[in-house]
N, C-alpha and C positions, 0 to 999 in steps of 0.2 A: 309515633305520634300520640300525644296525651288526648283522650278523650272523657268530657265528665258532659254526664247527659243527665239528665232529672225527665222525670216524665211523669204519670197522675193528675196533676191539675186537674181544674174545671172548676164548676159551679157545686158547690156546696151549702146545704142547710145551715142556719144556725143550731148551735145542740148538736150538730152530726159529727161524724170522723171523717176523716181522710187519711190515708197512709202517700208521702208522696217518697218514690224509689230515685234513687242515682247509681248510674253505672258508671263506674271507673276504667281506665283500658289507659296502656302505654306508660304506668306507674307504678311502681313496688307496693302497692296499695296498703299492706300492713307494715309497712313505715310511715303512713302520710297520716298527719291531725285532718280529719273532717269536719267540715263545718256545713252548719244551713244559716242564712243569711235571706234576710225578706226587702223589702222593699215597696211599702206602698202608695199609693199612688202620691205623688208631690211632695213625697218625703222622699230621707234621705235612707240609703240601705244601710241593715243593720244587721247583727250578727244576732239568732236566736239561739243556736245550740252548737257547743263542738262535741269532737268525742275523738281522744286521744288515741293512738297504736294499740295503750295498755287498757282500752274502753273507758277509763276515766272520760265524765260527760262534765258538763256545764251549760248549764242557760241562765239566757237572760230574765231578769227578775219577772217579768209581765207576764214569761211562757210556764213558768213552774208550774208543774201540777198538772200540765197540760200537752205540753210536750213530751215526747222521746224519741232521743236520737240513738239510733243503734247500730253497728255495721256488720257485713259476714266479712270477713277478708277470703273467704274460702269462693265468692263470688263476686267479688270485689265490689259490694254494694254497700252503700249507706240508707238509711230510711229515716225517714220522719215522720211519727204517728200525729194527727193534731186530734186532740180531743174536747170535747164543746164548741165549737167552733163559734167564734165570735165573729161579725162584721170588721170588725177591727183586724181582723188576720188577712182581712183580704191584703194581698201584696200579690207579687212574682215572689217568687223562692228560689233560690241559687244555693247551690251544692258547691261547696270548694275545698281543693286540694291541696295542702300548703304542708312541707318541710324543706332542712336545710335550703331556706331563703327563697326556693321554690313555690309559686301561688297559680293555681290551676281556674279556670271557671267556669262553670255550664251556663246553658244560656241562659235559664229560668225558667220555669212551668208557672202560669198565670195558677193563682186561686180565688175568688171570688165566693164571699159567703154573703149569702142574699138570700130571703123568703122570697 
């Protein structure tokens, strides 16, 4: 049974960090592209970072500079470091698993950045 869990969330400073974790389980984990994907409120979800088998990364233009996605395959985790945290990052965050045609999804870990 595939399982992809994100977990960290909460409430966050503006200017702060947050690292949020995903564990992977029931997937050949260093074969799978990982992605984070956000989604804020009355918007529509969007893909912020992946990061390929080979760590080859990619974000979306808003996160540069700001994000990183990283993963162990030795723990089958993915990470997402946010740094400066803006108001605007508040979303849900979703970790997903995706190769050959296969697409996995966690539930999402709320983050809200607020004074």
């Amino acid at each position: 049974q595939v399982q992809i869990a994100e977990s960290g969330g909460g409430l966050a400073q503006p200017g702060g960090s947050l690292r949020i974790p995903c564990a992977a389980s029931g997937i050949s984990f260093g074969f799978y592209n990982m992605g984070w994907y956000r989604q804020p409120p009355g918007k529509q979800r969007e893909s912020v970072a992946t990061i390929r088998p080979t760590a080859v990364t990619n974000y979306t233009d808003s996160v540069k500079g700001r994000f990183t996605i990283s993963r162990d395959n030795g723990k089958n985790m993915v990470y997402l470091q946010i740094n400066s945290l803006k108001p605007e990052d508040t979303a849900v965050y979703y970790c997903n698993a995706n190769q050959w045609g296969q697409s996995y999804w966690g539930q999402g870990t709320q983050v809200t950045v607020s004074s």
